[in-house]
C-alpha positions as CSV (number, residue, x, y, z in Angstrom):
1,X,95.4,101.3,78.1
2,X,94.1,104.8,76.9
3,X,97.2,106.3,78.4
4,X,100.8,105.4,79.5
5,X,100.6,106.5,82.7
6,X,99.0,105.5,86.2
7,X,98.8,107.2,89.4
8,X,99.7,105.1,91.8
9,X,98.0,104.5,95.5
10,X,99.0,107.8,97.6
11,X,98.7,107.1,101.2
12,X,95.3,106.6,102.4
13,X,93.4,109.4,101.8
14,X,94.8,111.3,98.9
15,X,93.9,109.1,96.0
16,X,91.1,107.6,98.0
17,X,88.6,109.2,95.8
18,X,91.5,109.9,92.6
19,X,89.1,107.5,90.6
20,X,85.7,109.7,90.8
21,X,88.2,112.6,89.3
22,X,90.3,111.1,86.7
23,X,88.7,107.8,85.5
24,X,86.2,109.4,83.2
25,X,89.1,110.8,81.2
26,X,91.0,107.6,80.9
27,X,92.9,107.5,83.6
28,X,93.9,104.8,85.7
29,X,94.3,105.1,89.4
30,X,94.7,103.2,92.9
31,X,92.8,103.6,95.9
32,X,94.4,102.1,99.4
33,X,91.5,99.7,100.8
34,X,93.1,99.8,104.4
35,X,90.9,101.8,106.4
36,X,87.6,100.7,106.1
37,X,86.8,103.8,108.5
38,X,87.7,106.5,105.7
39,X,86.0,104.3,103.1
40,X,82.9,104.5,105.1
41,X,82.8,108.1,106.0
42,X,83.8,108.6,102.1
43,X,81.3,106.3,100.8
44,X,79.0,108.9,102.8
45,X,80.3,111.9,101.8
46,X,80.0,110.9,97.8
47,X,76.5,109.2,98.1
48,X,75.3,112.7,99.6
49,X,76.9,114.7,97.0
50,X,75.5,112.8,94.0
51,X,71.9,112.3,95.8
52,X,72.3,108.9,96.3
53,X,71.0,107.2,99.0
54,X,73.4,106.2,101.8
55,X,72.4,102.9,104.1
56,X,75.6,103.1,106.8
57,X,77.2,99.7,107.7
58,X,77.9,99.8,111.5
59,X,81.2,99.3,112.7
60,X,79.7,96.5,115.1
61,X,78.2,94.5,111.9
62,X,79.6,91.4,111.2
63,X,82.3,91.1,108.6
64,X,82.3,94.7,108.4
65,X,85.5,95.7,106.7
66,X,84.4,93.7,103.7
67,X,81.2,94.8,103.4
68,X,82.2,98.9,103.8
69,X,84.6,98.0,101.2
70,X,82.5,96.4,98.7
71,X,80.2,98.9,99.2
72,X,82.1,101.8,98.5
73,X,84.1,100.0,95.0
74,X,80.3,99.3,94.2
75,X,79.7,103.6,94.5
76,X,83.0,104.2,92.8
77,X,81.8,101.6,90.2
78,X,78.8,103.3,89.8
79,X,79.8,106.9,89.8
80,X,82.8,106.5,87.3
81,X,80.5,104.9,84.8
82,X,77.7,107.3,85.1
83,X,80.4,110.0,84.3
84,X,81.8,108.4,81.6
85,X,78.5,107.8,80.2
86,X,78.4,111.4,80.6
87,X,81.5,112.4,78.8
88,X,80.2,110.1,75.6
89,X,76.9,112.0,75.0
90,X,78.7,115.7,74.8
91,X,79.8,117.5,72.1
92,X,82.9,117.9,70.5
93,X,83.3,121.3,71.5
94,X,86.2,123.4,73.3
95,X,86.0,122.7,76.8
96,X,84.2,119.3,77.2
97,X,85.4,116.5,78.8
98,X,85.0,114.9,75.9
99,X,87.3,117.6,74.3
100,X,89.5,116.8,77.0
101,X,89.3,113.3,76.7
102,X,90.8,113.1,73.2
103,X,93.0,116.1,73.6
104,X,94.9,114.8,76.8
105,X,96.0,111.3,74.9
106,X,98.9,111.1,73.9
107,X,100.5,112.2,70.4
108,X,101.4,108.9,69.1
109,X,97.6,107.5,70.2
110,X,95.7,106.1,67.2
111,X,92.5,107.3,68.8
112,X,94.2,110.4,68.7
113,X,95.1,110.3,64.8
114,X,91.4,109.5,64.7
115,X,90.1,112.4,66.8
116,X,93.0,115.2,64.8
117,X,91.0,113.8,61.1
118,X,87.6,114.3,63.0
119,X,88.6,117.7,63.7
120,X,90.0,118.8,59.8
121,X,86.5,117.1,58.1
122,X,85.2,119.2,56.1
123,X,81.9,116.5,55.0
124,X,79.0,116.8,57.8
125,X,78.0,113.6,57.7
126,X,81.6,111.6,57.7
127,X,82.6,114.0,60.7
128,X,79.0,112.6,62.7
129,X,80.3,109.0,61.7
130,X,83.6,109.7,62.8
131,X,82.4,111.5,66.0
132,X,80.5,108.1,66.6
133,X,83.5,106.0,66.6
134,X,85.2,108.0,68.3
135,X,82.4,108.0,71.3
136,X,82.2,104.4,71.4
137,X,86.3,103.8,72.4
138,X,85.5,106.1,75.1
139,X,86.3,103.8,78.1
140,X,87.0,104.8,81.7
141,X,90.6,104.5,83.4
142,X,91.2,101.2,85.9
143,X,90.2,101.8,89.4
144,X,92.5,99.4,91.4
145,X,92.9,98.7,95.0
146,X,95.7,98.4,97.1
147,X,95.9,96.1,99.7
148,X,99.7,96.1,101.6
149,X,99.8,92.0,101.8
150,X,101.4,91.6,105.3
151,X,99.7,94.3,107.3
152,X,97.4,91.8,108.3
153,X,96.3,92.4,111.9
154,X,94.5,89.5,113.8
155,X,91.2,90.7,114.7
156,X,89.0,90.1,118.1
157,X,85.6,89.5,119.0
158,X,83.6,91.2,121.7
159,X,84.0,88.6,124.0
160,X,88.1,88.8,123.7
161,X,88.5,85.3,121.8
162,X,89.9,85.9,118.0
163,X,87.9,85.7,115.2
164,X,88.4,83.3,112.5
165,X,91.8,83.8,109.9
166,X,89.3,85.1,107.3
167,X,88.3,88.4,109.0
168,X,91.8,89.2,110.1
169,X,92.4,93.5,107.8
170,X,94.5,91.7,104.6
171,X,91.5,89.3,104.0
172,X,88.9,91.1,105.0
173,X,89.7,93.6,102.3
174,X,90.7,91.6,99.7
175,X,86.7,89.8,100.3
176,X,85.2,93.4,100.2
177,X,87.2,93.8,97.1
178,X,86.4,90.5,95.7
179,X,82.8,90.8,96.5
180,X,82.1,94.0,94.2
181,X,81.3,94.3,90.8
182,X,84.1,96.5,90.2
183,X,86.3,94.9,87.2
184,X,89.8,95.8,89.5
185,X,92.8,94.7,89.9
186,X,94.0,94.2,93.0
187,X,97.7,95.3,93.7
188,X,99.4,93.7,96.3
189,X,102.5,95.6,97.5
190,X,104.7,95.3,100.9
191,X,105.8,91.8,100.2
192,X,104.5,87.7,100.4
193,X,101.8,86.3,102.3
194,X,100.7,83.0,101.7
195,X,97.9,82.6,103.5
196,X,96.3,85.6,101.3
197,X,97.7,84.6,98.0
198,X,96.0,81.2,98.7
199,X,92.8,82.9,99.9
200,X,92.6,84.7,96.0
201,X,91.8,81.3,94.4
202,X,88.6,81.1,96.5
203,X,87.1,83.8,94.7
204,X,85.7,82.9,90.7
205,X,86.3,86.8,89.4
206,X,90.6,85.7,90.0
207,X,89.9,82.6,87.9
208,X,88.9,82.9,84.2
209,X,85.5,82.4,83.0
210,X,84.6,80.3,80.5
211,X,85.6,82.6,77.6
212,X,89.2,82.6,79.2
213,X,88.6,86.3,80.3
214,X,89.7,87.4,83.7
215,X,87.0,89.8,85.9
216,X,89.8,91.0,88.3
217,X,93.4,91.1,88.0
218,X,96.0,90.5,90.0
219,X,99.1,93.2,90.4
220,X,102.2,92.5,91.5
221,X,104.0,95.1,93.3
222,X,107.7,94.4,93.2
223,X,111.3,95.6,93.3
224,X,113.4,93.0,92.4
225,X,113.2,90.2,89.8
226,X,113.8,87.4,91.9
227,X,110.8,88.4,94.5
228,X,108.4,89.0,91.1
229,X,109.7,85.4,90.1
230,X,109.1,83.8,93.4
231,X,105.4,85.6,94.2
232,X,104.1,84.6,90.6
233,X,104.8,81.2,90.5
234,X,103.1,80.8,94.2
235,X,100.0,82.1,92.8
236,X,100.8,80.4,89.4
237,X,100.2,77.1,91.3
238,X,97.3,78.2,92.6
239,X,95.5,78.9,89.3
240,X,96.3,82.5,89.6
241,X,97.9,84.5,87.1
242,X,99.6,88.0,87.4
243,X,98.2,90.3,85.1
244,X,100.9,93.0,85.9
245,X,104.1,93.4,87.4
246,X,104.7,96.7,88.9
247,X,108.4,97.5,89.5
248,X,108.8,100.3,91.5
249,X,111.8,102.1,92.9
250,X,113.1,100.9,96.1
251,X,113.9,104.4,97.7
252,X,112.5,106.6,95.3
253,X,108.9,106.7,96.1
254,X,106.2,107.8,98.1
255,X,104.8,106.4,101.5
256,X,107.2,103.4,102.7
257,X,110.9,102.9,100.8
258,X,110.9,99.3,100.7
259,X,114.5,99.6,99.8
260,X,116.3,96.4,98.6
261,X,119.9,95.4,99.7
262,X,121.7,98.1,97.3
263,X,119.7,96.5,94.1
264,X,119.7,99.9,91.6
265,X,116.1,100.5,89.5
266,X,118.1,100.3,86.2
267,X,120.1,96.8,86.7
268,X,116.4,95.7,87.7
269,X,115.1,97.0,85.0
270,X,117.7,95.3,82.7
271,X,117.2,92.4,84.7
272,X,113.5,92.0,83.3
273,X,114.1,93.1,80.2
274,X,116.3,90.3,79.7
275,X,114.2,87.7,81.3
276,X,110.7,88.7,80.3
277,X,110.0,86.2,78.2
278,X,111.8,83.4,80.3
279,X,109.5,84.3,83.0
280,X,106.1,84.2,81.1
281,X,107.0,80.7,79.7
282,X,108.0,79.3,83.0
283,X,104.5,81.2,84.7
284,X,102.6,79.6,81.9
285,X,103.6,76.4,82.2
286,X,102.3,76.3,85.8
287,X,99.3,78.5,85.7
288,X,97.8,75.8,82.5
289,X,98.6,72.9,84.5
290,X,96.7,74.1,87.0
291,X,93.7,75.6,85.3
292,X,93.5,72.5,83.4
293,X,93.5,70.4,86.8
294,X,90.7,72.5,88.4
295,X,88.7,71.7,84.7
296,X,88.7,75.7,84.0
297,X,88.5,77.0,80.4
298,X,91.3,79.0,78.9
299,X,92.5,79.5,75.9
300,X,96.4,80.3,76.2
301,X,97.4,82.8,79.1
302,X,96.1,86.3,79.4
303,X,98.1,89.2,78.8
304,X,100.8,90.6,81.4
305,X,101.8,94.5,81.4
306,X,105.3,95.2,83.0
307,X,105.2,99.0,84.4
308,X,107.8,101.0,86.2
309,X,107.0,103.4,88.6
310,X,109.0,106.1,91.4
311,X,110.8,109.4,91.0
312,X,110.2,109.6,87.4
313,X,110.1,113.5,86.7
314,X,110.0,114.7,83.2
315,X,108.8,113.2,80.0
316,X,112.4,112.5,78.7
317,X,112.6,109.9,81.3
318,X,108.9,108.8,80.8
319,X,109.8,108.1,77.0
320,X,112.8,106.8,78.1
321,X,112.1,103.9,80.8
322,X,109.0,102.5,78.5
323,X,111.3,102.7,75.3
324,X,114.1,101.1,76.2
325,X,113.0,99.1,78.5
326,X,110.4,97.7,76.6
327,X,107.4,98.5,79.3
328,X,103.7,99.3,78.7
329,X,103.4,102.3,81.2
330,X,104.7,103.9,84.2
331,X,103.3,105.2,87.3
332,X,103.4,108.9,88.4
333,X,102.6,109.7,92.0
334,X,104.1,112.7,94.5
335,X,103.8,115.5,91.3
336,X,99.6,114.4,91.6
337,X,99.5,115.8,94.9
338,X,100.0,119.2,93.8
339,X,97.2,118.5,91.2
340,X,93.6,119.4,92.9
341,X,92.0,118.0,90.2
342,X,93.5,114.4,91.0
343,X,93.8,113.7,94.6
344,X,92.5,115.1,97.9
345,X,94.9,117.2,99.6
346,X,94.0,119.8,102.1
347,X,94.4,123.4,101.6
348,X,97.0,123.8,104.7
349,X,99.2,121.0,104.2
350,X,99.0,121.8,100.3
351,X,100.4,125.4,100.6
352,X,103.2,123.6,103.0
353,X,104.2,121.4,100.2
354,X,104.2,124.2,97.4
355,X,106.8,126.0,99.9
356,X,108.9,123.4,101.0
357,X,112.5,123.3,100.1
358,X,114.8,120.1,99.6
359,X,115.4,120.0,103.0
360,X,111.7,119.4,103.9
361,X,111.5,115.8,101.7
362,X,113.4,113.1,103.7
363,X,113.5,109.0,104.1
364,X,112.6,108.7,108.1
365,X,112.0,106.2,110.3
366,X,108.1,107.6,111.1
367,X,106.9,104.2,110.4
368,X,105.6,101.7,113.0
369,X,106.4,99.0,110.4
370,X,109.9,99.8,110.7
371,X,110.2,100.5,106.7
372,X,112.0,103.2,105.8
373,X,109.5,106.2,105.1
374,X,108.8,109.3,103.1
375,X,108.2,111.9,105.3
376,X,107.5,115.9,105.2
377,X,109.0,118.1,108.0
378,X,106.3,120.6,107.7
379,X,103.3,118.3,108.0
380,X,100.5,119.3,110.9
381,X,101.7,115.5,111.9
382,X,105.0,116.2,112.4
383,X,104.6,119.3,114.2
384,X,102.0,117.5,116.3
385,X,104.5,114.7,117.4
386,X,106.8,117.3,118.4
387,X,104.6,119.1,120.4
388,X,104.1,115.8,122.2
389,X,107.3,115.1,123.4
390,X,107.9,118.7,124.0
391,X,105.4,118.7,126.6
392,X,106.9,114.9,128.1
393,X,104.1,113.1,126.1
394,X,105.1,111.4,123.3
395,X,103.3,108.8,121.4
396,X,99.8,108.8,119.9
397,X,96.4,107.7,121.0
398,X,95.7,104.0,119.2
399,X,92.6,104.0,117.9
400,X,92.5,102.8,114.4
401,X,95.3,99.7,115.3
402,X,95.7,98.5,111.7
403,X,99.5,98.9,112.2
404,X,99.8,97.2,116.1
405,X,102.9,94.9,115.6
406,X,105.2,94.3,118.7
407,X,104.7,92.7,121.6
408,X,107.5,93.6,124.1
409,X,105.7,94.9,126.3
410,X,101.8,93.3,125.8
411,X,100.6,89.9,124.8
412,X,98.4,91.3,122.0
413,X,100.2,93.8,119.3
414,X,100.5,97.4,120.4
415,X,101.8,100.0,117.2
416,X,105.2,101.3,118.0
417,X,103.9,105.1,117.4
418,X,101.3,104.2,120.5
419,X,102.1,106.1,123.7
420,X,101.3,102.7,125.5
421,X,103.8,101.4,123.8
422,X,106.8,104.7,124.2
423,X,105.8,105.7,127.6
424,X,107.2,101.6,128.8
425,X,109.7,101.8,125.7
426,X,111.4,105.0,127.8
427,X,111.1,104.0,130.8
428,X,113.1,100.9,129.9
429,X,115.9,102.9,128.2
430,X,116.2,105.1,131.5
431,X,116.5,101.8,133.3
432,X,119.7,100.5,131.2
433,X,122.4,103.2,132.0
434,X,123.3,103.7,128.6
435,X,125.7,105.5,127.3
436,X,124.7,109.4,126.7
437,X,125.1,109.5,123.1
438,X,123.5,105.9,122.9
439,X,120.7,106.7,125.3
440,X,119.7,110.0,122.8
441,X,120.0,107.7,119.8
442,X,117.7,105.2,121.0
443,X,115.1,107.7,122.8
444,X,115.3,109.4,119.4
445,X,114.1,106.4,117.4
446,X,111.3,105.3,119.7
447,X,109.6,108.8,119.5
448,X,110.2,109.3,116.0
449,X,107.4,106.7,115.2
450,X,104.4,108.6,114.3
451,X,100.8,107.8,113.9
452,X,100.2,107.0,110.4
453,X,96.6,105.5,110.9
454,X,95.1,108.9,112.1
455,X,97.9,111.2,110.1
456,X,97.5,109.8,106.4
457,X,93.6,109.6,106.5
458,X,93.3,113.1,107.7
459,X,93.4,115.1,104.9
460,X,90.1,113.9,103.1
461,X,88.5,114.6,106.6
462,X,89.8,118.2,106.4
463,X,89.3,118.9,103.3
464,X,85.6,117.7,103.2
465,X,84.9,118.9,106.2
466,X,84.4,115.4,107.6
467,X,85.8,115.7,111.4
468,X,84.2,114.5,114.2
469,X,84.4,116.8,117.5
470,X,88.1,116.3,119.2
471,X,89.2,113.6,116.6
472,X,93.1,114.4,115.3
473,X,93.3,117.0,112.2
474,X,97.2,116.7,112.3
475,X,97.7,115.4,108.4
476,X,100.8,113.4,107.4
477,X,101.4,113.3,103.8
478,X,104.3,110.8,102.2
479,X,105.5,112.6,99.3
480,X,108.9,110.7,97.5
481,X,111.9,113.7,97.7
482,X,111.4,114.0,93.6
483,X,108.1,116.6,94.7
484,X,111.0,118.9,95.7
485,X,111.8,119.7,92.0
486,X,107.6,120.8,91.7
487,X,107.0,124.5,92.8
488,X,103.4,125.5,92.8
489,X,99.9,123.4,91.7
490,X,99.4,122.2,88.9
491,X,95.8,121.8,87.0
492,X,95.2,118.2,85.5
493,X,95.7,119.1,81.9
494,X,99.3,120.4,82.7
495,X,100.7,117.9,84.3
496,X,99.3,115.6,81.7
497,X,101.2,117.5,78.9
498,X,104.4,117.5,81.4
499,X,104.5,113.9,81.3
500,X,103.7,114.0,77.1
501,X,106.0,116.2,76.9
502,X,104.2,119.1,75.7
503,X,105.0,121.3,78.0
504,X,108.3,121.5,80.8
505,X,107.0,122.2,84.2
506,X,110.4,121.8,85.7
507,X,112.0,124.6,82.8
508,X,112.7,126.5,86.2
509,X,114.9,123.2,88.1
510,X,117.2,122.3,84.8
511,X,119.7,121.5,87.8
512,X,117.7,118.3,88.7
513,X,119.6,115.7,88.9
514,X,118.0,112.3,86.5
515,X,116.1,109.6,88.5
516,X,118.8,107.3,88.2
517,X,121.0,109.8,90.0
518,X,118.3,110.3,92.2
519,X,118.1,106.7,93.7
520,X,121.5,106.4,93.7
521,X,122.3,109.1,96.4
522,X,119.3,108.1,98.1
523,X,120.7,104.3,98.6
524,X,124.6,106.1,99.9
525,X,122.5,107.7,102.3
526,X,120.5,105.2,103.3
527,X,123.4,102.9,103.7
528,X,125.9,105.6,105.6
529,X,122.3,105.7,108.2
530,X,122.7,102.1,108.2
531,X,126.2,102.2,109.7
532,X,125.6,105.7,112.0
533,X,122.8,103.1,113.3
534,X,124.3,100.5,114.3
535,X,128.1,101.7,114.4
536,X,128.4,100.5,118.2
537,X,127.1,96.5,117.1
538,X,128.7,96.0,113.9
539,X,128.5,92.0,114.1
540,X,130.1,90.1,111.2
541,X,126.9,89.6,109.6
542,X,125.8,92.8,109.2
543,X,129.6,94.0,107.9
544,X,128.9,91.4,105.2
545,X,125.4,93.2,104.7
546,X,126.8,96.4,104.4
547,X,130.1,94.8,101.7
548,X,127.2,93.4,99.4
549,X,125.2,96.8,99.4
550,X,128.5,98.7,98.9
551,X,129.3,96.1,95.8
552,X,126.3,96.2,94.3
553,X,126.2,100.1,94.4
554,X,129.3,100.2,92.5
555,X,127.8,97.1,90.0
556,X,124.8,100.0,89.3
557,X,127.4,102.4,89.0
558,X,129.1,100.8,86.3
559,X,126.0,99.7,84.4
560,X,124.9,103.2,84.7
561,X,128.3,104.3,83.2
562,X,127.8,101.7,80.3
563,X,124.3,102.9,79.5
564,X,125.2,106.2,79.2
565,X,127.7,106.0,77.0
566,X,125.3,103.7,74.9
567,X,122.4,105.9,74.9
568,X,123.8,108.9,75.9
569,X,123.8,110.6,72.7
570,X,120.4,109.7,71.7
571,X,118.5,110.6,74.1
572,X,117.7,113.7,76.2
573,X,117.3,111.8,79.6
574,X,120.7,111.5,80.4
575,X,122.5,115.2,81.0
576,X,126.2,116.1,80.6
577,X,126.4,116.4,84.5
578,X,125.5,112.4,85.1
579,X,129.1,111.5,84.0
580,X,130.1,113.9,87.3
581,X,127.3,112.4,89.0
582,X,128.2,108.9,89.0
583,X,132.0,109.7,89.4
584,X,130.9,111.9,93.3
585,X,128.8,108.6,93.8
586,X,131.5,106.3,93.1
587,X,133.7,108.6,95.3
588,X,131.3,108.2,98.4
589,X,131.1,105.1,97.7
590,X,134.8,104.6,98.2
591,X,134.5,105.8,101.5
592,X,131.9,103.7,102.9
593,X,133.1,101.9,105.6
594,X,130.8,98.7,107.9
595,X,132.6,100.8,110.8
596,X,133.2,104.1,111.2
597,X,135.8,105.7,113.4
598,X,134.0,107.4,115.3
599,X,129.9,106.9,116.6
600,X,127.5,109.7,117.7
């Protein structure tokens, strides 16, 4: 990889296009393949703007969703590789792209070294030849696709029957992404599902061709070692092999906190640090087996990156987390949405987020999936959905229905955020006589589910001017709490050289506490909501749940002690103030308790 950082997928919309911005430069991104809608209307919007022709594909079409998507990774193919062929015929002078495509590497880059004794050569002719290697290692940045494995929504035909397995939203987009040219790598994040894991080893680009090269990758999204080991080896069997696994902070992230039972990043971390190579033999074994069953040629195992990825904030950290624990890259994403350049943010909800305070970050329970969620208080979104229930109507319109999930009330899925589904939801919580305090906790929790469909696409709509006549404008935007330590926008180039370390963006926030800390607090919080939650049914079960979290909180605590009084002193990520860190956060901890003495 050119450089040692990604940006990961950011909602729907605001890295939906990241790749047309940054991969020309070398720069990998992710772009969330989950509503075909925004694809199409973006797959519009870009064909018009580089004059090329746009044939729509009807919503009515068969086997839409795959076909939108192809088409648009097919565009984004197209597009990124016409720019980079751009960048490769300029010159090498001051304000270029190719300028800035050698000057934004990394210090430690060899192509860099190369580029720095291009620049001091004195000889016309051995700077040309020099310039000439250097323009052929000019390579674009990975476009990936995202595709959240278990949001999976059956889908019907006109006539009301279902249509068949393969056309339900997971498979649908993982054909359309399939059936490009695009060499991607699809990530799949939000947890197991068999029935699309299988559906991979249908398609030739997963399985390698006869030089042993893989066309398209697979990514593992994970946050535990034990779910990594469990995924791989399902799609080992299959003749599948994970070309990445992505290890991302539980609570520490944009978009959905898929938080694990009290699991810290750095144990986990450890954890595959310690097992790496166990895990590759033991993956290797099954994926030849396999591949030598189904007559494939290979010729050993491809490669596999390990990357890291939420709440990392400054470049001692970045250095850090790859260094000592022995990763290939790590993935940056909230600080990107304050960078224009890189993702599509509207102006509005942009000047909100350069404002907001601490207070305006927090984990919620917005999410129809009922995963913990990112949220932003000062989001159009938000202020919509309290507008709604202000005026006795809360819940959304359901359009879009790529979330629809319960069926208390329906025989087909209906989303939570719906206000079919919270008008009936109400009505049956007036009907139980609950409590007051219980009644306003419950009522509180049904109409805190917000429309993510509509809310997270909204922004490229905005921004490009892309609205349709009465459709919703109210953007919601899932920025992880570390965005709260960034104060203004940032242009491309500096944030680059934040994570390099060449500059210090966060000079003015030397309070912040590091991402280990970070987590940490996030997890006492999340467990203390935990109990508040449920403080009135503590079963046995769930007091054991809320023992093992509290254990293994204190089992990071101690590790955390260990490291840094290993590392500590040679290194800058670690700050006098995490010893009094970790000591308040084993102090909570103390005091955690399955059942409080008092409820709400």
């Amino acid at each position: 990889m050119t450089h040692s950082f990604h940006i990961p997928v950011l909602g729907l919309a605001f890295s939906i296009d990241t790749p047309l911005k940054v991969a020309h430069y070398g720069i990998s991104s992710v772009v969330s393949i989950v509503d075909d809608e925004l694809i199409e209307r973006m797959r519009r919007f870009h064909c018009q703007q580089s004059g090329i022709p746009y044939l729509a594909i009807n919503k009515k079409t068969p086997d839409s969703r795959a076909l939108r998507i192809t088409a648009y990774l097919d565009l984004i193919d197209d597009l990124v590789t016409r720019r980079t062929n751009l960048v490769k015929q300029q010159s090498f002078e001051d304000g270029t792209d190719i300028q800035r495509y050698f000057t934004w590497l990394p210090n430690h880059s060899k192509l860099k070294t190369v580029y720095r004794a291009m620049l001091r050569e004195q000889d016309e002719r051995q700077k040309k030849q020099l310039q000439e290697v250097l323009r052929a290692y000019v390579k674009p940045g990975a476009v990936d696709v995202n595709i959240m494995a278990k949001v999976d929504k059956l889908n019907f035909a006109d006539n009301g029957y279902p249509l068949d397995e393969k056309y339900t939203d997971a498979m649908a987009a993982l054909r359309g992404a399939a059936n490009s040219k695009l060499c991607t790598s699809v990530v799949l994040s939000a947890g197991m599902n068999p029935k699309l894991y299988t559906y991979l080893s249908e398609f030739p680009d997963f399985m390698p061709d006869k030089t042993g090269k893989l066309k398209k990758r697979i990514i593992l999204k994970v946050s535990d070692y034990r779910s990594a080991l469990i995924q791989a080896k399902f799609l080992a069997k299959k003749g599948l092999w994970v070309s990445e696994f992505r290890i991302e902070s539980g609570l520490n992230c944009g978009g959905h906190a898929f938080a694990t039972e009290g699991f810290l990043l750095g144990p986990i971390l450890e954890e595959f640090k310690a097992k790496k190579e166990q895990l590759l033999a033991e993956l290797a074994e099954l994926y030849t087996e396999r591949i030598s069953a189904l007559g494939k040629q290979h010729q050993g195992v491809p490669p596999t990156r390990f990357t890291v990825q939420g709440g990392i904030g400054t470049a001692a950290e970045h250095h850090f987390l790859l260094h000592y624990y022995e990763l290939d890259g790590a993935g940056w994403g909230s600080p990107f949405l304050l960078v224009p350049e890189a993702t599509t943010v509207d102006d509005d909800t942009l000047a909100k987020l350069v404002q907001a305070d601490h207070e305006d970050f927090y984990v919620s329970g917005a999410s129809p999936l009922g995963v913990p969620f990112n949220n932003f208080r000062k989001s159009p979104a938000e202020q919509l959905r309290m507008e709604r229930i202000a005026v006795n109507r809360p819940g959304s319109p359901c359009t879009k229905k790529y979330l629809v999930s319960n069926t208390e009330f329906t025989d087909r899925p209906i989303c939570t955020a719906s206000r079919q589904y919270q008008s009936r939801k109400i009505k049956q919580l007036k009907a139980m006589d609950l409590p007051p305090g219980e009644y306003i906790r419950q009522l509180d929790a049904v109409m805190e589910k917000t429309c993510l469909c509509d809310g997270l696409a909204a922004s490229a709509y905005v921004k490009n001017n892309l609205l349709k006549p009465r459709e919703n404008s109210a953007v919601a935007i899932c920025p992880g709490p570390n965005l709260a330590w960034f104060n203004r926008t940032y242009t491309l180039e500096e944030m680059i050289n934040h994570i390099y370390g060449r500059t210090n963006l966060l000079e003015h926030a030397p309070q912040r506490p590091n991402l280990f800390i970070n987590e940490l607090n996030l997890y006492i919080q999340h467990i203390k909501k935990f109990i508040e939650d449920n403080c009135h049914d503590i079963t046995g079960k769930k007091e054991q749940y809320v023992a093992r979290f509290k254990a293994r909180l204190n089992e990071g605590i101690a590790y955390y002690e260990k490291l840094f009084d290993y590392a500590g002193n040679i290194t800058a990520v670690f700050s006098p103030a995490m010893h009094r860190h970790l000591e308040q956060a084993k102090l909570q901890c103390a005091f955690i308790q399955s059942k409080e003495t008092t409820c709400p």
